[in-house]
C-alpha positions as CSV (number, residue, x, y, z in Angstrom):
1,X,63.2,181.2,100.2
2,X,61.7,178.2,102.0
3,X,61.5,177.7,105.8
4,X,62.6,174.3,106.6
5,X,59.2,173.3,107.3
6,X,57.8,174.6,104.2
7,X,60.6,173.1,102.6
8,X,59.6,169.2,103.6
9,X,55.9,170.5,103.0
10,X,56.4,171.5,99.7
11,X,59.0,168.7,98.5
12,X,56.2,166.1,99.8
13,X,53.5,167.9,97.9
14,X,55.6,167.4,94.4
15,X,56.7,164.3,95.4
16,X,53.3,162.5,96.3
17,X,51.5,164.2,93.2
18,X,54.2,163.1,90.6
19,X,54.1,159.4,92.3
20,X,49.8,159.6,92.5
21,X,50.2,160.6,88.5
22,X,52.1,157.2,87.7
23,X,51.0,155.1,90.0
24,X,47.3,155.9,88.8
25,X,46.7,152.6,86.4
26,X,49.1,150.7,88.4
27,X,50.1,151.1,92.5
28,X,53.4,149.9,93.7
29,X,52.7,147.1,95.1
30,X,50.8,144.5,93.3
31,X,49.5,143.0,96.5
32,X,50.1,143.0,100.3
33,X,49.4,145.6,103.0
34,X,50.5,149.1,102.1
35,X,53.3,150.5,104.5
36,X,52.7,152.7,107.4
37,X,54.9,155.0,106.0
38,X,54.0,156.5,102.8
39,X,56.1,156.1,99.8
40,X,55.9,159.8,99.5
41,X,56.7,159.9,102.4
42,X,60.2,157.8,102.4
43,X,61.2,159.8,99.5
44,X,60.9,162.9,101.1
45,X,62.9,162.6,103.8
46,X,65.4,160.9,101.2
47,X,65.5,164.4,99.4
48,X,65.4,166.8,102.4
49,X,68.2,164.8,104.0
50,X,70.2,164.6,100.7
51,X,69.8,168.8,100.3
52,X,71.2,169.4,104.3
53,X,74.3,166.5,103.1
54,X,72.7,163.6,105.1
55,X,73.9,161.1,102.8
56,X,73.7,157.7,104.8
57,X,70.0,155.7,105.0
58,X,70.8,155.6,108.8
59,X,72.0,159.4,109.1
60,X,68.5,159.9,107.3
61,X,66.6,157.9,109.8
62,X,68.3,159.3,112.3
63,X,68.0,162.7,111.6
64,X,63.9,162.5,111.1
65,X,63.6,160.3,114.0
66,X,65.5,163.0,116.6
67,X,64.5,166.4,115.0
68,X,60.8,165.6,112.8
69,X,59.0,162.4,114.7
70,X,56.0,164.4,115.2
71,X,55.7,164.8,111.1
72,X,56.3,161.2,110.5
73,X,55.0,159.3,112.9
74,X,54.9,156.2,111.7
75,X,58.7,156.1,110.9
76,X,59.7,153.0,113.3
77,X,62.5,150.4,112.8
78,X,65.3,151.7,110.5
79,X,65.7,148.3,108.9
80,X,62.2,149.2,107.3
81,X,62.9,152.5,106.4
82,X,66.0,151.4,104.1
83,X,64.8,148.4,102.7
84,X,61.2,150.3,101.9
85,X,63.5,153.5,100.0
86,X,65.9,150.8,98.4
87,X,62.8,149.0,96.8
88,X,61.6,152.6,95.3
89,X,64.7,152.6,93.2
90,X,63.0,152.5,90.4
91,X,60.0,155.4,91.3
92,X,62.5,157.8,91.7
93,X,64.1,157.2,88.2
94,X,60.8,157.7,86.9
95,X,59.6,160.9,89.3
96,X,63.6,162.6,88.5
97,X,62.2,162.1,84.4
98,X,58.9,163.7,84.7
99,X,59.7,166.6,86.6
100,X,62.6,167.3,83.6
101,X,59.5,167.1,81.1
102,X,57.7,169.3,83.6
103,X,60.7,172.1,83.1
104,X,60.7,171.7,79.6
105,X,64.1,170.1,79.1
106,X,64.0,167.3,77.1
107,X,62.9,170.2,74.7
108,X,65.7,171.9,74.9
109,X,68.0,173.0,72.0
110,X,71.4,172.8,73.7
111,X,72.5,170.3,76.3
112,X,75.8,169.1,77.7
113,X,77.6,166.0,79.1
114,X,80.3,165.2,81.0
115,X,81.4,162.2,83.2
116,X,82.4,162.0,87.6
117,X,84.1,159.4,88.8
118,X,82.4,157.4,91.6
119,X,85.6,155.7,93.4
120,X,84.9,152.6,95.5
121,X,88.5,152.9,96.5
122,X,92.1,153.9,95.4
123,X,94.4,152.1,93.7
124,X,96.4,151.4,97.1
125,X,93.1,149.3,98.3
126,X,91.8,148.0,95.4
127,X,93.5,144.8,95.9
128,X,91.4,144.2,98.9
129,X,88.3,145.9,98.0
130,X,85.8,142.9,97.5
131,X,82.7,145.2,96.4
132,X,80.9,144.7,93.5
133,X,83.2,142.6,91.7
134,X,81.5,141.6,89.1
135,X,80.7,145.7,87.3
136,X,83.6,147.6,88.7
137,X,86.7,148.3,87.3
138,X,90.2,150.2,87.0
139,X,89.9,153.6,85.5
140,X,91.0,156.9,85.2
141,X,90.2,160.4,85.9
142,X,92.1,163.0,83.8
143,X,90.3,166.4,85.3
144,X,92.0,164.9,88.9
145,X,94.7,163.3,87.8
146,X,93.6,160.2,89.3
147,X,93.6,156.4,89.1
148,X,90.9,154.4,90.6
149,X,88.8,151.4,91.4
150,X,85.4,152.0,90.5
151,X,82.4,153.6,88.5
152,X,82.1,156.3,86.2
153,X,79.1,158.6,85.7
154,X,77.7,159.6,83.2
155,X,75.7,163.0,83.5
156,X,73.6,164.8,80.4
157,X,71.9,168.6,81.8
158,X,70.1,170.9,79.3
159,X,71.1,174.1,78.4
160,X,69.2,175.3,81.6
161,X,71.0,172.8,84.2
162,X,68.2,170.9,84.9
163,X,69.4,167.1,85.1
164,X,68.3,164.4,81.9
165,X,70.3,161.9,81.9
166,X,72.1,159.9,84.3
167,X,74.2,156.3,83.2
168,X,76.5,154.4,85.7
169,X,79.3,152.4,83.8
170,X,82.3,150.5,85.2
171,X,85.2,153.0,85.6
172,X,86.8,152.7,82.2
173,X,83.0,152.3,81.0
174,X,83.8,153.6,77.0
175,X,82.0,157.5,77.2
176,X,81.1,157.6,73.0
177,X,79.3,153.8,73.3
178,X,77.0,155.1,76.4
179,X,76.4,158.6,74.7
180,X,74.1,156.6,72.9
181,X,72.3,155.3,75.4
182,X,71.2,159.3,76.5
183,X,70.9,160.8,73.6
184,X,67.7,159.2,72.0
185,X,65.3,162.2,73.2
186,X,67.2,165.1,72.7
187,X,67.8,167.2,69.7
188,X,70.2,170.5,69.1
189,X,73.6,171.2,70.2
190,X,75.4,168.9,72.0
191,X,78.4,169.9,73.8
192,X,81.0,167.7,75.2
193,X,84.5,167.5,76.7
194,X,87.2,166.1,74.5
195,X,86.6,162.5,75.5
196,X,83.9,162.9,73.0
197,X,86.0,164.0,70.4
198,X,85.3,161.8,66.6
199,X,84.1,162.9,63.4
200,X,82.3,159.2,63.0
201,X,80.4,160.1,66.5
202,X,79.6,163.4,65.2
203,X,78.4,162.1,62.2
204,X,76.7,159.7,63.1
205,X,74.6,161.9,65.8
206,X,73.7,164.7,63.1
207,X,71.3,161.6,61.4
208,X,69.5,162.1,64.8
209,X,69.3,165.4,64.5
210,X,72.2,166.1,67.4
211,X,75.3,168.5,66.4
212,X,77.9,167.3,68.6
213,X,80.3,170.1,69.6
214,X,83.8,169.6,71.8
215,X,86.8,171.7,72.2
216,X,90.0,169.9,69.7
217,X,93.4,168.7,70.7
218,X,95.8,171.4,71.0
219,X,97.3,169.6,67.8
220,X,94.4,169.9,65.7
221,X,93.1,172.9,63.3
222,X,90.1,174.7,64.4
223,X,87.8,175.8,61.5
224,X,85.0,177.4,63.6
225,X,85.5,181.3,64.7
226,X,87.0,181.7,67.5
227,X,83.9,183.9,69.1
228,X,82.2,180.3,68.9
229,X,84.9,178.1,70.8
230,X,85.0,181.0,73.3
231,X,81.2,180.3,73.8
232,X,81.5,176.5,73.8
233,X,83.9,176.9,76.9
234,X,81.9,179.3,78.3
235,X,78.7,177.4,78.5
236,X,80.8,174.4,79.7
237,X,81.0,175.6,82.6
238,X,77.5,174.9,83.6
239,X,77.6,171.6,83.8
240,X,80.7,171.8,85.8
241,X,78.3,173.2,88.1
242,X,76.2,170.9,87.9
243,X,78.5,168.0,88.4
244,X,80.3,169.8,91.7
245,X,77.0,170.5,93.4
246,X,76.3,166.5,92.9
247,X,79.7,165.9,94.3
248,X,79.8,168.7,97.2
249,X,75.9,169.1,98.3
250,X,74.8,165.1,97.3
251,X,77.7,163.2,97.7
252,X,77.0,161.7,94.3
253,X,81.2,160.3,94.3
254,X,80.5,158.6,97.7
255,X,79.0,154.6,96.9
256,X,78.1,153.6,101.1
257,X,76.6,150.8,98.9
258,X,77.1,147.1,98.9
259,X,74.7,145.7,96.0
260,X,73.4,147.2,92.9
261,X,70.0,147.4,94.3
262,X,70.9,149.6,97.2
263,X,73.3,151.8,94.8
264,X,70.8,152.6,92.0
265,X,68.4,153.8,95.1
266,X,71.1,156.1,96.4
267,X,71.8,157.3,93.1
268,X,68.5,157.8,91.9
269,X,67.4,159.9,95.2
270,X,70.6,162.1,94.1
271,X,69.4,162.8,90.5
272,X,66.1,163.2,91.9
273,X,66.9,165.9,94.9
274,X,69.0,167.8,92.7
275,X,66.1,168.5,89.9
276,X,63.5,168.9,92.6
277,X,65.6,171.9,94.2
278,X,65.7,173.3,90.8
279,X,62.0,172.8,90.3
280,X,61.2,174.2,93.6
281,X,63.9,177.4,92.7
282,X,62.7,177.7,89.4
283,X,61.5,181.1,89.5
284,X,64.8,182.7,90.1
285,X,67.1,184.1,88.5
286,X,69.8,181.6,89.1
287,X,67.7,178.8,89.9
288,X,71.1,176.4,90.4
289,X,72.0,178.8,93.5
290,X,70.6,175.8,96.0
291,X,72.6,177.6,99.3
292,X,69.9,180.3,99.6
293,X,66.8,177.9,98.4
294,X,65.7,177.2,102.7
295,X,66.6,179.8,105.6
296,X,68.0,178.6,108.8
């Protein structure tokens, strides 16, 4: 669909309008020189690297520096590059947001969530794994049969894939309590794994106007026709997507992150690159099929 240089053209065009649009009333920076490089700027090689798998701040730098100098010239010492993306953590929260109000998903009548765990390390290093001590913890993953040291994420997508809302917990992080903390702007169906599974939770979401649905133990009587647990499962499987294009095309499970500030920047880019290839692949049929989104 895109060239590659159309691609970085049209991801900075997005990119610097949304950040123009809220930065309007208030820049980002309060005083000081601006940078030589462009915030727009940063961010899109952040995204451009993140679709070809670049997911280091130096493999970034590196990769613009050797292949797209001429495009950004005023990309010098790396040192500034990361420090000037890590302290637009917070941009790109806000830019991933408005372009999901700009497809129309917080609108949305069905949306789904389901959790990825983000593994500093395994159990067999956790003992000497001195990162982020303070927020990470023990937890476990039952899709992969897995015990780890860690994070869990917490992803909500609308019934159209496009990316709502993201929350980082420690590893055994309780997934019910944080529901509520990405729920507040939704309304409809929501479907969820079995982890979500509680008549109080569902309850208690149907006051907000949110009709929890999740697949029941195999223990458990299912009232609901079976044509509508078939299409539960079914639709599932989108955010399955989803969460395995974060993991195999953004590296969302990999931290290369030694302080929250850094972290929430890589994360945030993630979340961000991810809705802003659907944006630009919006007008297909499948607009999650990233692979054919820029031609070699």
């Amino acid at each position: 669909m895109f060239s590659i240089e159309y691609f970085i053209i049209a991801v900075f065009c997005k990119i610097d309008e949304l950040l123009k649009e809220i930065t309007v009333e208030h820049g980002v920076r309060a005083k000081g020189f601006a940078p030589a490089l462009s915030d727009s700027e940063v961010m899109t090689m952040e995204i451009v690297a993140e679709y070809r798998g670049i997911e280091t701040d130096i493999g970034i730098w590196q990769y613009f520096r050797e292949h797209w100098q001429a495009w950004f010239p005023a990309l010098k010492s790396r040192t500034t590059f990361v420090r000037q993306a890590a302290n637009l953590w917070q941009y790109k929260a806000i830019l991933q947001q408005k372009l999901a109000e700009q497809l129309g998903a917080l609108d949305d009548d069905v949306h789904l969530i389901d959790g990825v765990p983000i593994p500093l390390c395994y159990l067999c290093r956790s003992s000497r794994c001195r990162s982020f001590e303070d927020i990470a913890d023990y937890g476990y993953c039952a899709a992969k049969d897995m015990h780890y040291y860690g994070f869990h994420g917490h992803v909500l997508i609308s019934g159209s894939g496009v990316i709502t809302q993201f929350a980082l917990t420690p590893a055994n992080g309780n997934e019910r309590e944080t529901l509520w903390d990405l729920v507040s702007n939704i309304h409809g169906f929501l479907i969820g794994d079995k982890g979500y599974l509680s008549q109080p939770l569902k309850q208690d979401l149907q006051t907000f106007a949110v009709d929890l649905q999740t697949s029941l133990r195999s223990n458990m009587h299912d009232s609901r026709p079976r044509w509508w647990v078939r299409l539960i499962v079914k639709v599932r499987r989108l955010i399955e997507t989803v969460i395995a294009q974060l993991v195999a095309r953004f590296h969302l499970d990999k931290v290369w992150a030694r302080d929250i500030w850094h972290l929430s920047s890589r994360l945030n880019r993630k979340i961000l690159a991810h809705t802003l290839c659907f944006w630009l692949n919006r007008h297909s049929l499948h607009p999650l099929q990233f692979e054919s989104l820029v031609v070699s």
